[in-house]
C-alpha angles and dihedrals in degrees: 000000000000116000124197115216135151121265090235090053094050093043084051091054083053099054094055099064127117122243110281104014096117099056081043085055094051096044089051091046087037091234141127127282091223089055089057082048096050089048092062091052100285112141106203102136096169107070097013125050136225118292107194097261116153122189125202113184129242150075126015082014094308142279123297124197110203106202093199114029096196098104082035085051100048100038077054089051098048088048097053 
């Protein structure tokens, strides 16, 4: 399900992880780091792979649309 948030807002949800989620997120999907990087804004193409993230310019650093939330779902839940 896609889901519509600000940048800011998903840049915020990255912040507040704590050290070493991203590479838990990717050992539990069986992806790359570099692809749960790349889903918070990150644009190594090389070693991770697309995530569906599409950007839109404009206020509070522009609308994303995530097209899958489960890396969106899971980084939320390690936060709470």
């Amino acid at each position: 399900m896609a889901k519509t948030i600000t940048f800011n807002e998903l840049r915020r949800v990255k912040d507040n992880l704590p050290d070493g989620s991203m590479k838990i997120i990717a050992d539990k999907l069986n992806v790359d780091v570099e692809t749960v990087r790349n889903y918070f804004g990150g644009t190594n193409y090389q070693q991770g792979k697309p995530v569906g993230f599409h950007f839109e310019q404009g206020p509070d650093g522009g609308i994303v649309t995530l097209d899958d939330t489960t890396i969106f779902d899971m980084a939320k839940s390690m936060i709470d």
